[in-house]
C-alpha positions as CSV (number, residue, x, y, z in Angstrom):
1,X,76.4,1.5,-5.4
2,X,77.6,-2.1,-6.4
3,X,74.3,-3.6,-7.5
4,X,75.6,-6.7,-7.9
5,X,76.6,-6.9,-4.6
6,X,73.4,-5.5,-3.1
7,X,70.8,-7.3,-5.6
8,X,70.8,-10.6,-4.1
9,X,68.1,-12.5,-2.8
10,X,66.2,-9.0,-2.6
11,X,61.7,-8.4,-3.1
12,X,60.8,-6.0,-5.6
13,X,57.7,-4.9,-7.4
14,X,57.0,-4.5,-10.9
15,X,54.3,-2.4,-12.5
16,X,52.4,-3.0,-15.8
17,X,50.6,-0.1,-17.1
18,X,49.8,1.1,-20.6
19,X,47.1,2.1,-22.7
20,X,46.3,-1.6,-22.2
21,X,45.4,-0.5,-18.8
22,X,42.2,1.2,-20.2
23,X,40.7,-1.8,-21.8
24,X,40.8,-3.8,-18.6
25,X,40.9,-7.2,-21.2
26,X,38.3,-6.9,-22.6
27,X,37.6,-5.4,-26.7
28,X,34.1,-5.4,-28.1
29,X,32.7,-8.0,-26.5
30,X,35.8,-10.2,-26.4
31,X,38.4,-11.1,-23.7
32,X,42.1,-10.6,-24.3
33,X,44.0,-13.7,-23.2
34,X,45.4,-14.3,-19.7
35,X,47.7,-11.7,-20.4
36,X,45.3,-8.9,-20.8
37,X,48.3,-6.6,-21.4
38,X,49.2,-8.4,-25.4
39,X,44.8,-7.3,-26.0
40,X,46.0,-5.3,-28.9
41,X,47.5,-8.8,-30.6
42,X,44.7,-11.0,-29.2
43,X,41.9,-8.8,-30.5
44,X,44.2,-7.8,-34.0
45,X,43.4,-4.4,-32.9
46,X,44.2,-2.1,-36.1
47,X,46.7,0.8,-35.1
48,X,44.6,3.1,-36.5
49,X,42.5,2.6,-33.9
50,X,44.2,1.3,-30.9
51,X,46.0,5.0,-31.1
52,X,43.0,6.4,-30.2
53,X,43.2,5.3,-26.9
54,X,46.0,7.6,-26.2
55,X,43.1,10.3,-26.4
56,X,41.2,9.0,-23.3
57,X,44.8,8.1,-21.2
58,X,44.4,11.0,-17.9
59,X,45.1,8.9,-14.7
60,X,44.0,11.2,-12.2
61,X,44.5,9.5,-9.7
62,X,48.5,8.5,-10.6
63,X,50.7,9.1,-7.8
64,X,53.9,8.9,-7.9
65,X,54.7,9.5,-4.4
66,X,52.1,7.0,-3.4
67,X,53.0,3.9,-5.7
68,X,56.7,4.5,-4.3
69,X,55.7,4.5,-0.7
70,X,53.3,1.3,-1.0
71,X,55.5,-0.8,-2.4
72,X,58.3,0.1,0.5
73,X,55.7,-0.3,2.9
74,X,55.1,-3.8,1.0
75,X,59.2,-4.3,1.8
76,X,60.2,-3.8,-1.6
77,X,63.7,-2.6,-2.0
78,X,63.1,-2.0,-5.9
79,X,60.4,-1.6,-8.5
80,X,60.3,-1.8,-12.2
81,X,58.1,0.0,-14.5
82,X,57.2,-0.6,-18.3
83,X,58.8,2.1,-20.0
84,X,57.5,0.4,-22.9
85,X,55.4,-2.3,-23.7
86,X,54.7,-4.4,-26.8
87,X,52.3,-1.6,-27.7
88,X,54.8,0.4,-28.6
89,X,53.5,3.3,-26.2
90,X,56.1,4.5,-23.7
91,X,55.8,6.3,-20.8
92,X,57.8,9.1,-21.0
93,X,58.8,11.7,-23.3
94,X,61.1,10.5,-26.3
95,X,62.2,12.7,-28.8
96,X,62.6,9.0,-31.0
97,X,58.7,8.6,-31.1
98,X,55.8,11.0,-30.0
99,X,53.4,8.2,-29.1
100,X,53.9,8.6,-25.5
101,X,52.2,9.8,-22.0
102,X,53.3,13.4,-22.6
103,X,53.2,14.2,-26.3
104,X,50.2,12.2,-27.5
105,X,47.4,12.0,-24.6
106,X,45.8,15.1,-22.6
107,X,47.8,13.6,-19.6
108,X,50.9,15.3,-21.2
109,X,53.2,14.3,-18.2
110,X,56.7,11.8,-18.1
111,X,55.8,9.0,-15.9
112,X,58.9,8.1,-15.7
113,X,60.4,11.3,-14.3
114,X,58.3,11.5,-11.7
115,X,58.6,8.3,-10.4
116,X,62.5,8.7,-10.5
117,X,61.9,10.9,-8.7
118,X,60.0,9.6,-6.1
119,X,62.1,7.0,-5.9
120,X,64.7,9.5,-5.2
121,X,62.9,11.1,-2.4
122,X,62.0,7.7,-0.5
123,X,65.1,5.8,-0.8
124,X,63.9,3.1,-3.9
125,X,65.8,1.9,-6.4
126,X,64.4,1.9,-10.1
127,X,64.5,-0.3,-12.4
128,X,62.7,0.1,-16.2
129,X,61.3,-2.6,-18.3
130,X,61.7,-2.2,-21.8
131,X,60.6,-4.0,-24.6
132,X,63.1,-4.4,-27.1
133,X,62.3,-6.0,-29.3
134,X,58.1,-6.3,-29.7
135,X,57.0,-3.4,-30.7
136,X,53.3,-3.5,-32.6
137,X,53.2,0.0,-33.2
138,X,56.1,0.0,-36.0
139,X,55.8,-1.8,-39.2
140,X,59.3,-2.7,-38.5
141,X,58.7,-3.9,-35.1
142,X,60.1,-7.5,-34.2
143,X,58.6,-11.0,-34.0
144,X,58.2,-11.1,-37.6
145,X,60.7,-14.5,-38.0
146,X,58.3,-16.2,-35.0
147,X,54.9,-16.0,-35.8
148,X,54.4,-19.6,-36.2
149,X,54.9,-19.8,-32.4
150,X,52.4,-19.5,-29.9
151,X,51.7,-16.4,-28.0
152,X,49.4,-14.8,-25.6
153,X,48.0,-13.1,-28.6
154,X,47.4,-14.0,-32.2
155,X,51.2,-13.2,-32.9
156,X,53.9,-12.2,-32.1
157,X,54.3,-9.1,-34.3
158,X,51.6,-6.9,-35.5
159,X,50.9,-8.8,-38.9
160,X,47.5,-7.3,-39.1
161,X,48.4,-4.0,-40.1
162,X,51.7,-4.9,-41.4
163,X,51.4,-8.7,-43.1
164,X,53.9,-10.8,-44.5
165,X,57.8,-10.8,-44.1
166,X,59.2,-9.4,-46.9
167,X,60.4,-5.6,-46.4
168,X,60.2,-6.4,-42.9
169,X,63.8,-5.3,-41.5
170,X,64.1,-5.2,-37.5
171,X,67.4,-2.9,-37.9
172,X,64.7,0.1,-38.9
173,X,62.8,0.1,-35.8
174,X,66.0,-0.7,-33.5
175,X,68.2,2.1,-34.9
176,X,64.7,4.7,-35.2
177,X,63.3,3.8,-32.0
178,X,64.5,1.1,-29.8
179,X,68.2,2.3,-29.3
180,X,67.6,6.3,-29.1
181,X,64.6,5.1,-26.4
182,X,67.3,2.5,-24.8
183,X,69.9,6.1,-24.7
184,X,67.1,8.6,-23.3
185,X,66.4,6.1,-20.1
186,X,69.9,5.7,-19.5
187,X,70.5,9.9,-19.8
188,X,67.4,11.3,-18.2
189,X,66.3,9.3,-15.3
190,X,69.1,9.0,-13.0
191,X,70.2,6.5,-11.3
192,X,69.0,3.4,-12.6
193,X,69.3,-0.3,-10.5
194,X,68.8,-2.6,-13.6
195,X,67.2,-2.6,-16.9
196,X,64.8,-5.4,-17.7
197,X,64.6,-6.5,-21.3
198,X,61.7,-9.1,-22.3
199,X,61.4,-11.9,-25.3
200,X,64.1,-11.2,-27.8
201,X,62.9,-13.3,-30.4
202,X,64.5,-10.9,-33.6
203,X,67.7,-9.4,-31.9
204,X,70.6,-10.4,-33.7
205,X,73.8,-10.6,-31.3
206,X,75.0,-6.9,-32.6
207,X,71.5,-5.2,-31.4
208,X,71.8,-6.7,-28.3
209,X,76.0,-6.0,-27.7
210,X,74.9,-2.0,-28.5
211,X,72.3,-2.0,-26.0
212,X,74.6,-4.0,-23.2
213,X,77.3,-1.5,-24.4
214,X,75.3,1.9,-23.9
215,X,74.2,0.2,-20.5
216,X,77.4,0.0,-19.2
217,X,78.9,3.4,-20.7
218,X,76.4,5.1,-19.4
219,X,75.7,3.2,-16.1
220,X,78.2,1.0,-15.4
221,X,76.6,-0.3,-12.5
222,X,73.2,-0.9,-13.7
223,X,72.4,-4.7,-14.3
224,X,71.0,-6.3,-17.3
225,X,68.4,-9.1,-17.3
226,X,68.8,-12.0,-19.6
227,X,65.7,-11.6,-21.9
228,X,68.3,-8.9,-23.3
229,X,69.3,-12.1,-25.8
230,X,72.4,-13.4,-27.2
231,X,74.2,-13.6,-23.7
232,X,74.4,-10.2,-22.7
233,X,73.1,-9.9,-19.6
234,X,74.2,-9.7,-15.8
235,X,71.7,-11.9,-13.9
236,X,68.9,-14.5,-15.3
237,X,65.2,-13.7,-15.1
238,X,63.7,-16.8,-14.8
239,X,60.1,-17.9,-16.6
240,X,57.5,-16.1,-15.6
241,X,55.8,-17.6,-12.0
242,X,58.8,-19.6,-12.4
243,X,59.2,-21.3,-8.6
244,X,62.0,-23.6,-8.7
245,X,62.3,-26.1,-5.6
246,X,66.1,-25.7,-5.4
247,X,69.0,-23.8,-7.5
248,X,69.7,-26.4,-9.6
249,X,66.5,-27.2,-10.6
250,X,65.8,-23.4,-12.7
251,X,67.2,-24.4,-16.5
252,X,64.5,-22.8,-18.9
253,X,63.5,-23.8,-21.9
254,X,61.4,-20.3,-21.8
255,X,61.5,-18.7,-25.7
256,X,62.5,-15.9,-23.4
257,X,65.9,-16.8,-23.4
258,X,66.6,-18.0,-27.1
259,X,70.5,-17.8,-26.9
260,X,70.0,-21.0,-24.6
261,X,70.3,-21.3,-20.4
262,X,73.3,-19.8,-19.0
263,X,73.9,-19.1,-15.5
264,X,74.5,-15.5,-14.4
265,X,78.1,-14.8,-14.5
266,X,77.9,-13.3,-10.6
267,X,74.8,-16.1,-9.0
268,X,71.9,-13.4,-9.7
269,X,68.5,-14.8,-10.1
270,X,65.3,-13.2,-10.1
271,X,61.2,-15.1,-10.1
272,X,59.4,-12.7,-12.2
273,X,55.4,-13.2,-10.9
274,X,52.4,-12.3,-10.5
275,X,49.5,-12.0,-8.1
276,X,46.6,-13.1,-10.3
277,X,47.2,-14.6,-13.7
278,X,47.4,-11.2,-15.8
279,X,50.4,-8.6,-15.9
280,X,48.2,-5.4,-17.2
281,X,45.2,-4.6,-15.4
282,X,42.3,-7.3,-16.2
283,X,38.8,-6.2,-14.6
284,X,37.8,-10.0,-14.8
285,X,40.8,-11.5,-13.7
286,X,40.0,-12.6,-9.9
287,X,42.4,-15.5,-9.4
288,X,44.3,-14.2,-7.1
289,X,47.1,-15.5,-4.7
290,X,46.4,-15.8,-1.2
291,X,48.5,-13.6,0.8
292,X,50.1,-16.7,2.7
293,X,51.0,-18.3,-1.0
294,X,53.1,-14.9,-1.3
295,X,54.5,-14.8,2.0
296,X,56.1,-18.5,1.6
297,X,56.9,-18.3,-1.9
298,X,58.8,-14.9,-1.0
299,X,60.5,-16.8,1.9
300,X,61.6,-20.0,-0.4
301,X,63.1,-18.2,-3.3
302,X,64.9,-15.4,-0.5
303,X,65.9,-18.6,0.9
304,X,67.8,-19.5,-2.3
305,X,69.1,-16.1,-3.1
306,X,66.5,-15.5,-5.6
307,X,65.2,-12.4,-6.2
308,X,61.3,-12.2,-5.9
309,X,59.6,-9.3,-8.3
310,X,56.0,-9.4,-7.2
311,X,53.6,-7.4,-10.1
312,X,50.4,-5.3,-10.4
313,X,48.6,-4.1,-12.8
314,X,47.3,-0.3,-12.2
315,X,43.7,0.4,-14.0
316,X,43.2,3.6,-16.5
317,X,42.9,5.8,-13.8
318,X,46.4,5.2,-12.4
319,X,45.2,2.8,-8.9
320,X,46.7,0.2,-8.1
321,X,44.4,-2.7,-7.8
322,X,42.5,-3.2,-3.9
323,X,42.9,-6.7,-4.2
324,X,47.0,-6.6,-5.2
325,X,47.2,-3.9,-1.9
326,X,45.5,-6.0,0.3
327,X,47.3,-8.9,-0.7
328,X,50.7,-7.1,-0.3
329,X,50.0,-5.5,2.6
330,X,49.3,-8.9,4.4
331,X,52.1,-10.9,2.8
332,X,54.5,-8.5,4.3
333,X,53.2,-8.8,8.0
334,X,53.4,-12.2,8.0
């Protein structure tokens, strides 16, 4: 399949979900920030100890099936799951790093194949989010050159169990971690519609050329966001809840896209959003969006050829919210 002939002006829904997922934002008495999924930064939640949450991760109620068929009930003709998060915790097996679903919790099953899978079986594309640069698990994990920035968290890297810069050196996590990880979703999942990339705030241009490259050798016809970095990328994710009133109104000045504003090379856009105010699940999060706000937002950006990608956040037990079903389920009968 062409995806760049078949992504435009498409709905999809993305999916948040890591061990995040089982603190519902909140940490010993203290909230995470709107964005209960970066808890681990807000909360300077040692390692040591965040790990342990691994130990308690058994969504028994995770369905692969089920997720799949919602969101095409929902009319969503793609979804897009975090592989990885700034955690560090991916979702499926990696021989690169055992802190994942099946080699360090009692769940010990890849999330990711079963929801290619599914996707297979019910005619859905899949796309993977990846974080590729973020990650707070390795001492070598990026962010480390922007921590005088603001953030949802209390910084961008994790410089509470790792402080300072010096010894700090990015290319030790990317070629250990982030690259082989990059290689297994692109070997062992099939088919894959797009890869989305997020905040590339350390990526010098050669990390993010090897990760375009091993896109496009191994799927040539998967697309590549634009929080990728350095201008390697197929189609622009805009900010997030980004709702721009016409096409020429969308130039970012979003961190997310530190090589600057380009415009995608084939007209692809894509309105990253979501249905409260939080990504990851957030137990006191109620500010949601009416189900009519989604309907006409859906209706504007399809309008302009945007692509709308609509998130939840599943809780620990692998369910997607009621209140993001409900919501969902009325936008797409109206």
């Amino acid at each position: 399949m062409d995806n760049k002939q078949w992504f435009k002006g498409k709905n999809g829904m993305m999916v948040h979900w890591g061990l995040y997922s089982l603190l519902g934002g909140e940490y010993r008495g203290a909230r995470s920030s709107h964005y209960a999924e970066w808890i681990q930064s807000k909360c300077r939640i040692p390692n040591a100890e965040y790990s342990k949450l691994a130990e308690a991760f058994n969504p028994l109620y995770f369905d692969a099936d089920e997720w799949v068929k919602f969101a095409r009930d929902c009319g969503m003709e793609y979804i897009v799951v975090t592989s990885k998060h700034h955690e560090g915790f991916a979702l499926f097996r990696s021989k690169a790093s055992a802190f994942n679903t099946f080699d360090a919790t009692p769940f010990r099953r890849d999330i990711m194949e079963e929801l290619a899978n599914a996707c297979a079986r019910n005619n859905m594309q899949l796309g993977l989010y990846y974080s590729q640069d973020l990650d707070w698990h390795e001492e070598h994990g990026g962010g480390y050159l922007s921590n005088h920035l603001e953030c949802a968290g209390t910084a961008w890297s994790n410089n509470w169990d790792f402080p300072g810069i010096a010894g700090k050196d990015y290319n030790i996590c990317f070629e250990n971690k982030i690259l082989p990880q990059v290689n297994e979703l692109l070997t062992n999942y099939g088919e894959l519609c797009l890869v989305w990339f997020d905040v590339p705030m350390t990526l010098k241009e050669h990390h993010s050329k090897a990760i375009f490259d091993a896109i496009k050798r191994y799927q040539p016809d998967c697309l590549i966001n634009s929080r990728l970095g350095n201008g390697a990328y197929d189609y622009v994710s805009l900010c997030d809840n980004e709702i721009p009133t016409a096409m020429n109104d969308h130039i970012s000045t979003d961190m997310n896209d530190i090589s600057g504003f380009k415009p995608s090379p084939y007209g692809l856009y894509e309105t990253p959003a979501t249905l409260n105010d939080s990504w990851g699940f957030c137990t006191w999060d109620q500010n949601w969006k009416s189900p009519e706000t989604v309907a006409e937002t859906r209706k504007h950006l399809n309008s302009l050829g945007i692509n709308y990608l609509l998130n939840v956040g599943p809780d620990a037990l692998g369910r997607i919210p009621a209140a993001s079903q409900e919501i969902l389920r009325k936008a797409a009968n109206i």
